[in-house]
C-alpha positions in Angstrom: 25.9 -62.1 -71.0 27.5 -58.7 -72.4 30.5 -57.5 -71.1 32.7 -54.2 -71.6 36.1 -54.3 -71.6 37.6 -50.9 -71.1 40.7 -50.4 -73.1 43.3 -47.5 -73.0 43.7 -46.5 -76.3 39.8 -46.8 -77.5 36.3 -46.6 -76.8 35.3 -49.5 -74.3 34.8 -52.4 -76.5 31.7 -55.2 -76.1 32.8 -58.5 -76.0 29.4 -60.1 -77.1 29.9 -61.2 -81.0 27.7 -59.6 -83.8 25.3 -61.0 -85.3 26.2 -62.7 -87.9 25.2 -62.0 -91.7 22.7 -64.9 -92.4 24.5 -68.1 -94.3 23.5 -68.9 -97.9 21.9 -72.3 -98.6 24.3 -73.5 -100.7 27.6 -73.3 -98.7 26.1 -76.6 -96.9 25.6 -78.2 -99.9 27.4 -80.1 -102.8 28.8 -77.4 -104.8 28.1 -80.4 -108.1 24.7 -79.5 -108.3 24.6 -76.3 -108.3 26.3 -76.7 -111.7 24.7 -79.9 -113.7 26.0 -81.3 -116.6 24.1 -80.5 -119.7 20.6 -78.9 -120.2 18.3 -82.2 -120.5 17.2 -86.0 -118.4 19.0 -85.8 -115.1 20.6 -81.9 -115.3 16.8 -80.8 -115.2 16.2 -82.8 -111.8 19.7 -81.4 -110.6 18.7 -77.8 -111.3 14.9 -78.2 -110.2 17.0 -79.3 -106.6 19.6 -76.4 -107.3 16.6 -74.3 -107.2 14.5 -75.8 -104.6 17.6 -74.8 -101.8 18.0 -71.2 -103.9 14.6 -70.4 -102.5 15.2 -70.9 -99.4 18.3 -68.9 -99.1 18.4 -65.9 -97.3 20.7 -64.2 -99.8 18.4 -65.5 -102.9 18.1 -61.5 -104.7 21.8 -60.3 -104.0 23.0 -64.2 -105.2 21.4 -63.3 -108.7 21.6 -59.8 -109.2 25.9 -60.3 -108.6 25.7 -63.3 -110.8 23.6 -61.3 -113.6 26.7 -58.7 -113.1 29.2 -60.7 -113.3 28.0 -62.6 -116.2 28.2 -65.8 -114.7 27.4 -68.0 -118.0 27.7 -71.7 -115.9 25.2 -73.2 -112.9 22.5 -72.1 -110.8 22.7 -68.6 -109.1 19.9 -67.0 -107.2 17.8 -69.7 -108.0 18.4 -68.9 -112.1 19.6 -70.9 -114.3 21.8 -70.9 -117.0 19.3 -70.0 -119.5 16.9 -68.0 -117.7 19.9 -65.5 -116.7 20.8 -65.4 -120.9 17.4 -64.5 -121.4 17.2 -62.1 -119.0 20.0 -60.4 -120.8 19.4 -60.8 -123.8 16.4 -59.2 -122.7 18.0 -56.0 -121.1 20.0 -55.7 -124.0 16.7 -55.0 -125.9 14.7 -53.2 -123.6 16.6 -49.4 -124.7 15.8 -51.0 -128.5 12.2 -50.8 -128.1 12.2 -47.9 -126.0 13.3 -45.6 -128.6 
């Protein structure tokens, strides 16, 4: 049910609440495995689940492109990982290189 409450000083004003922004995946789960220790044996089955909830996130792009600007170096961001993000640079850094 929507209601508008007139005020005296603004606009009348709805009472039913926005819609809000969809939640990302990870905010329900154990913030741990989004950051495994090391790179090999049970790290790979943490990130392969790290990943597995990055897909399904609503905010999967904007969660990696702001991690690829910030430079996060640590954990699993828009369903990257730590070394798929440091090739991705390392491959920007190169791509004005071979353009010239």
């Amino acid at each position: 049910m929507r209601f508008i409450v007139p005020t005296r000083h603004y606009a009348p004003v709805s009472t039913k609440a926005a819609p809000a922004q969809p939640r990302p995946a990870c905010e329900t789960a154990d913030p741990d495995l989004f950051f495994p220790d090391g790179r090999t044996g049970p790290a790979l089955l943490q990130i392969a689940e790290a990943k597995r909830l990055c897909s399904a996130c609503p905010r999967l792009i904007q969660c990696g492109t702001d991690a690829l600007a910030r430079g996060e170096v640590y954990g699993v961001w828009g369903g990257l990982s730590e070394d798929e993000r440091h090739a991705l640079r390392r491959r920007a850094a190169r791509a004005p290189l071979s353009a010239a």
